[in-house]
N, C-alpha and C positions, 0 to 999 in steps of 0.2 A: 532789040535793045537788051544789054546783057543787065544782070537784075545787082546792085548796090548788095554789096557785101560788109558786111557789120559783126565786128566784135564786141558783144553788151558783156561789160565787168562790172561783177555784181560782189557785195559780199555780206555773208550771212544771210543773204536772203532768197532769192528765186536762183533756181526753181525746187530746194530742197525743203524751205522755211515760209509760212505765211507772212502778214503783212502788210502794208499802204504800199512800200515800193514792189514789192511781188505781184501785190494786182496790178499795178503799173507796166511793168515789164512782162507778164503772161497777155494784157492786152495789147501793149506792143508789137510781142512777138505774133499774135494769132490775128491782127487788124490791119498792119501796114502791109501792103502791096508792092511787089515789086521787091523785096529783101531777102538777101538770105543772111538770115542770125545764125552767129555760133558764139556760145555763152563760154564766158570764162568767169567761173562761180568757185569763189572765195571762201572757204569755210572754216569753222573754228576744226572740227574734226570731220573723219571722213564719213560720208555720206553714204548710204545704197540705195535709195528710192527715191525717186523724185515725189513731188507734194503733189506737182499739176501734169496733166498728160500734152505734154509737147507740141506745139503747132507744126505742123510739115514746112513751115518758113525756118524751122532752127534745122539747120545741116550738122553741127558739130557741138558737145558739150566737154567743156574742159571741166575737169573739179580739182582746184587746190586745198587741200587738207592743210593749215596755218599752224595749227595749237595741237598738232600728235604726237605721243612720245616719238616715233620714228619718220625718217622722212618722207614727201609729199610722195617720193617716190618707190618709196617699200610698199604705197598702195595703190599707184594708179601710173601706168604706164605710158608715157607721153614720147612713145615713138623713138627714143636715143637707139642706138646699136649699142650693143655690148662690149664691144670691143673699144668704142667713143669712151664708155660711161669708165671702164678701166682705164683706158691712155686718159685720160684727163684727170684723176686719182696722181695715175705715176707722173705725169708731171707737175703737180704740185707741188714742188720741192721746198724745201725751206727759204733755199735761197732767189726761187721763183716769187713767193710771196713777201720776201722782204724786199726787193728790189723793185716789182709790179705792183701789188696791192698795197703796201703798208704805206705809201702816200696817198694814195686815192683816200686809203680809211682814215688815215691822219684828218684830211682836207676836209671830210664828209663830217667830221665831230668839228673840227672849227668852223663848220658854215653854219651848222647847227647853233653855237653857240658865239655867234656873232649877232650883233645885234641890229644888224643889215639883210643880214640871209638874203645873198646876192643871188636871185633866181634864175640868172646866165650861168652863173660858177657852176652852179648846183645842178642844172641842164647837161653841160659842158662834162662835169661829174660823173654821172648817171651814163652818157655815153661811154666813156671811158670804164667805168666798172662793166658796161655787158658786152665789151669787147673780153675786158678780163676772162669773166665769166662763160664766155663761149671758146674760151681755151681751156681754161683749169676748173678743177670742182668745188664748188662750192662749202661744202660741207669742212674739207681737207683745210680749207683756207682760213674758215674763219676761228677754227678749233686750233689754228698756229699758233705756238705760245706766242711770241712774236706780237701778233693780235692784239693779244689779252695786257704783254706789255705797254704796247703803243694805245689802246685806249686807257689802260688806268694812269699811266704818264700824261699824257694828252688831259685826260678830264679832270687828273690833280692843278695840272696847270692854270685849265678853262675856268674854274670855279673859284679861285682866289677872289677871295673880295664879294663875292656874293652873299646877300644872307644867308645866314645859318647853311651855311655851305659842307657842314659837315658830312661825308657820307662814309657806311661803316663797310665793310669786304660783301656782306652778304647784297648791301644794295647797287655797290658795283658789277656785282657777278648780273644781278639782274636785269641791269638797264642793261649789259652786253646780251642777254638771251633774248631781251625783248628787240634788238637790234638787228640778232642774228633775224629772227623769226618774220618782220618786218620786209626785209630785206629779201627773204626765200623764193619770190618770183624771178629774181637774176639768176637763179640756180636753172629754169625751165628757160631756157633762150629759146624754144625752137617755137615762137607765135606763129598762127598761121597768116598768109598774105590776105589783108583786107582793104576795103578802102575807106572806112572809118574805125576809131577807136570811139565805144561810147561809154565812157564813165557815169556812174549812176553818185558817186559821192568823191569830194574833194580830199581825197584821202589814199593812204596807200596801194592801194589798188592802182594805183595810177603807173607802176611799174611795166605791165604789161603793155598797155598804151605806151611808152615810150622804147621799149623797143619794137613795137610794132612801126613805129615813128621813125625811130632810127634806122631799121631796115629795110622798111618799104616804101616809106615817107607818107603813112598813112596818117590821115587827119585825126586831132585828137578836137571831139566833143563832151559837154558835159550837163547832165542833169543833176539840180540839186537838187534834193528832196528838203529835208533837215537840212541845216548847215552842218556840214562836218567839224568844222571848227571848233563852233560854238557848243553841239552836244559831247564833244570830246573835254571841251572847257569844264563843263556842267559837269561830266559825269568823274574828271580827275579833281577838280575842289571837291566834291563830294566822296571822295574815296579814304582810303588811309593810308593810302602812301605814305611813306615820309619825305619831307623836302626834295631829297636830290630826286628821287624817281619821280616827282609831279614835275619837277623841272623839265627834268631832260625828255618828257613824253610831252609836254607842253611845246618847247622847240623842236623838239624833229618835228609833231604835228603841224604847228606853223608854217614849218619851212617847206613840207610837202605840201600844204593846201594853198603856197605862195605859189609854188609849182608847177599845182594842176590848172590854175589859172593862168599863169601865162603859157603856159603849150595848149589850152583848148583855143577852138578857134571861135565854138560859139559855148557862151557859159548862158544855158537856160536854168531859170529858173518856176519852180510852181508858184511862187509867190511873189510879189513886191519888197517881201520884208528881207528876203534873204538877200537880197542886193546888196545892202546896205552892210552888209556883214563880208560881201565879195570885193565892195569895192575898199574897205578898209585893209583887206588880204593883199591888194595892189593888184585888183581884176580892171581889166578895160572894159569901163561903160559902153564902149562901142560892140561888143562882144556880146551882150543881154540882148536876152530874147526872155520873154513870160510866154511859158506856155502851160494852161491850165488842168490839171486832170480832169478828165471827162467820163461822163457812165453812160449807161445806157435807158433811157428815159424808158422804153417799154420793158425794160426789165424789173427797174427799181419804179414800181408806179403805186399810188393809191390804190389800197384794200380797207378790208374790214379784221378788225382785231378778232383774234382766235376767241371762241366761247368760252372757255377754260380761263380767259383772263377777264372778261366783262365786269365790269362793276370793280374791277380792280385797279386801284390807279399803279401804274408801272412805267417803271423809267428801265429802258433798256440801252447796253453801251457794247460797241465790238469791240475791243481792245486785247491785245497779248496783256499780258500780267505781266510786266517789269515796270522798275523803277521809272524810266521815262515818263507812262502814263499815270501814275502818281494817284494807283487806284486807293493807295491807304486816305488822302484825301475824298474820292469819290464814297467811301465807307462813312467817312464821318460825316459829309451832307446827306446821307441818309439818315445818319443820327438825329440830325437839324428837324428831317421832314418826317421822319414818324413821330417827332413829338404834337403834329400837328393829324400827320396822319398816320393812325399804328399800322392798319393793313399796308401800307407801300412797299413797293415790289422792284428791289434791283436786280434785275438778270441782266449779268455781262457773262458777254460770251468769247472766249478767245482761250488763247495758247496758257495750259497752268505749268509749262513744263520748260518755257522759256527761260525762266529765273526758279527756281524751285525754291532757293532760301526765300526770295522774296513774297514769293506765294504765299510759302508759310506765314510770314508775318502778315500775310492778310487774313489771312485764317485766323490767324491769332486773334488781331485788333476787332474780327467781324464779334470772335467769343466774348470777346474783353468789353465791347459797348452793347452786346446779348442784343445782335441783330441776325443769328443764325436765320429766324423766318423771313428776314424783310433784306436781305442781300446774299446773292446767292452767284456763287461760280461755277457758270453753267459748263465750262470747257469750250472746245473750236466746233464752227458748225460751218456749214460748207455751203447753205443758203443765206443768205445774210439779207437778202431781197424780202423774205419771210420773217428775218429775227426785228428787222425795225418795225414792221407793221405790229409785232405783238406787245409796241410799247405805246404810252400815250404820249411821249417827249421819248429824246435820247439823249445821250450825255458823252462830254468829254471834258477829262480833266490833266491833263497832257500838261508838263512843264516843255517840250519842248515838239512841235511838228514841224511840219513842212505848210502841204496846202490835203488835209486827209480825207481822204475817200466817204470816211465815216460818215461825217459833217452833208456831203455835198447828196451822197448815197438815201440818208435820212431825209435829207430837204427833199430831193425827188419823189419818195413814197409820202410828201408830204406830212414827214414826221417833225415837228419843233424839235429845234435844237437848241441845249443850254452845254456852251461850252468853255473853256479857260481861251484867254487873249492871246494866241501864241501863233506864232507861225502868220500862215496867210489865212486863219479862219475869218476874221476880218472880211476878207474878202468876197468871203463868199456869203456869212451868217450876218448880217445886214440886223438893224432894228428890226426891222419890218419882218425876218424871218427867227427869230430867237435873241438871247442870250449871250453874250459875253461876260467874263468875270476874271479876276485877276487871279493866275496861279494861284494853286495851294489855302487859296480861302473859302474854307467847307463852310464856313456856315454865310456868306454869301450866293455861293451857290446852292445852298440850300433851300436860300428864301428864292431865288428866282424859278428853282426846278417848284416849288410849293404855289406860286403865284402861277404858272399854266398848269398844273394840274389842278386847280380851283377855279380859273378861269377858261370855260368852254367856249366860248367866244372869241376869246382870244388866241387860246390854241386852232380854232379852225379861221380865223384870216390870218394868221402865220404860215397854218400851213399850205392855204391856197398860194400867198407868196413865195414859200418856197419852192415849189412844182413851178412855177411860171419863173424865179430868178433860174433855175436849174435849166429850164427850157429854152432859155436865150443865153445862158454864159458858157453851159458847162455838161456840153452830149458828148457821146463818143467820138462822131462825126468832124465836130471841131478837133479835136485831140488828134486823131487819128490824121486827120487831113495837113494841120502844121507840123507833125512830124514827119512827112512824105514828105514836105515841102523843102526842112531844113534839111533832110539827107542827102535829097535831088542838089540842093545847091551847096553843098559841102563837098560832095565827091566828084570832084572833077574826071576828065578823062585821061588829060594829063598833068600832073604833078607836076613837072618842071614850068608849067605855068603859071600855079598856082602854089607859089611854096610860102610853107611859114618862115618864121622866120629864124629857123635853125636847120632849115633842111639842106639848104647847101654846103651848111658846116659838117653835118653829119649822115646824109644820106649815105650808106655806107654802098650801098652798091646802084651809082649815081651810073 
């Protein structure tokens, strides 16, 4: 039996960046049986070393560079001839692109800004530009004055009547780079032939999978971790954009994450909560699948707290430092709890290099409330199986997860956990095993992280329940075993048996 060929698209994260979905996707790759993985890994800038040393199940790693002064392809060579990569330059003519492109792009800004965002058109769309694109260059086309015409025409038009709908030259010029940029996987047409597309988020990335779709008629699947949607929602209210650019990054968002769900075939989720967010996007309920992350119970198991920490009450937390995990909160529940107790001891441990401004400003707020001794940013550590046993609780204070390893990781070594309401922790962090608290309220979670460090009794039938919830919901074994299951029955042997439901429109070499 020949072994299930899988394209996992990834972005920002594995195998170059740590993480929740990086450990997800390196147990993936190194647990299911029967696979061979080739990563097409998404990144802001280009990459040289991976993070994790690669399972013999990955055959091929693609790396897209997204956000570099120069193209993905001044640094990583994806196989074109030379003489391809020139003839498609010179036929890019002016009057190639006003006559071939400049309605596609016309159409692609009115779907955007319709308030239907027809997800057929937009399909229909999509094939149409990678046919383009697999004749003419990318680059040439979109730097067409022509282009630059027809979107500022077009989006004068789109925006009449909306509020505050002013936008000034400079934020036109942006919303077209951020478009361009977006857009930059139709430039790499040459995917390799697989039989599944596996999307790790409901978001642009999803390019690849469609013309892997379109030219092989390979299945597209999806894992949500976070909701795409909704941490793109979160993270553009919170930004400084002005009007027009929260706008327009708002709808093309939308209309891609309308997208990625009607082309997957099965849309898994780690949670219950993200449903609810999928089927408002116009996902078919029939389509959900929950499937839980899972660890490894003999690895994350009950020990004994390091000597060096004894008699110390300590709350420890693995998190990157960015704004998602909303550590300037987790700072000020420390505030809450050395007023009760001085010696307390935050060590979190993760990436300080993810968000560097935002670092600072934890730095900053740690000096400003004069908790240098009593929270402390240990950096990334590569045991994580060791960093929870050194705490007497763990914490998260996340405005927005998925279902996080942290949580489930913690509960296994028997550590309580006191964490924000978010995502699928519900799910797993139960009364009976810890804490729940609403976003961004430090001094509620203060008092609860203060009530199991005070209570010894209580933290240890906690954490007997959580070693026993962990042991029956949430091993590797399960994880590992429903993802063999849904790849076996995704990838058929024939395809024209099993078509979705655009592949007879568009299988291009049917």
């Amino acid at each position: 039996m020949s072994r299930t060929s899988v394209l996992l698209i990834l972005e920002g994260t594995y195998p170059f960046n740590g993480g929740g979905v990086s450990t997800w996707a390196h147990t993936l790759c190194n647990k299911v049986e029967d696979v061979d993985f080739k990563l097409y890994s998404i990144n802001a800038s280009f990459e040289t070393e991976s993070r994790y040393k690669l399972s013999d199940n990955i055959s091929e790693l693609i790396q897209v560079p997204l956000w570099t002064p120069d193209e993905p392809q001044d640094y990583v060579s994806y196989g074109d001839e030379y003489y391809k990569t020139v003839a498609k330059k010179e036929w890019t003519t002016d009057k190639v692109v006003k006559e071939n492109f400049i309605p596609l792009f016309k159409e692609l800004l009115e779907i955007i800004y319709s308030e239907e965002q027809d997800v057929v058109k937009l399909d229909e769309l999509f094939y149409k530009l990678w046919l383009y694109f697999d004749d003419y260059d990318y680059k040439e086309t979109i730097r067409n004055k022509e282009v630059w015409l027809t979107y500022r025409d077009t989006i004068s038009k789109l925006i009449v009547g909306e509020r505050n709908p002013d936008a000034f030259l400079i934020d036109l010029t942006i919303g077209l780079r951020w478009i361009y940029r977006f857009l930059i996987p139709l430039s790499l047409v040459d995917i390799p032939k697989v039989d599944v597309a596996h999307l790790t988020l409901s978001g642009f990335p999803v390019i690849p999978a469609l013309i892997a779709n379109y030219k092989y008629g390979t299945k597209i699947m999806l894992t949500e971790h976070g909701v795409f949607i909704r941490e793109r929602l979160l993270a553009i209210n919170n930004s400084e954009y002005p009007f027009f650019l929260k706008d327009l990054l708002i709808r093309f968002s939308e209309a891609i994450a309308r997208l990625v769900y009607y082309k997957s075939e099965v849309i898994i989720s780690v949670n219950k909560f993200n449903q609810k967010w999928e089927k408002w996007y116009g996902a078919d309920p029939e389509k959900f699948k929950i499937i839980y992350n899972g660890i490894d119970p003999e690895i994350f198991k009950p020990g004994s707290k390091p000597k060096h920490l004894e008699g110390i009450p300590t709350v420890v937390a693995l998190a990157r430092i960015f704004e998602l995990k909303d550590i300037l909160t987790m700072i000020r529940s420390c505030a809450v709890v050395k007023s009760s107790l001085p010696n307390i001891q935050y060590l979190v441990y993760g990436d300080k290099d993810a968000d560097p401004e935002y670092t600072q400003t934890c730095q900053d707020l740690i000096e400003k409330m004069n908790l240098q001794d009593n929270f402390k940013l240990m950096g990334p550590r590569s045991n994580p199986q060791e960093i929870f046993l050194e705490g007497d609780i763990s914490i998260l204070t996340s405005i927005s997860e998925g279902f996080p390893y942290t949580v489930i990781e913690s509960m296994s070594c028997g550590i309580p956990v006191v964490s924000t309401d978010v995502g699928g922790v519900k799910e797993a962090l139960d009364e009976d095993c810890g804490f729940t608290c609403k976003p961004k309220d430090a001094e509620e979670i203060g008092k609860k992280v203060l009530r199991l460090l005070k209570d010894e009794q209580l933290r240890k039938e906690m954490a007997r329940n959580s070693r026993e919830k962990v042991l029956n919901n949430f091993t590797l074994d399960k994880f590992i075993g429903d993802y063999e299951t849904v790849y076996k029955d995704i990838s058929p042997g024939d395809f024209k048996k099993n078509k979705s439901k655009t592949a007879k429109t568009y299988l291009a070499y049917d």
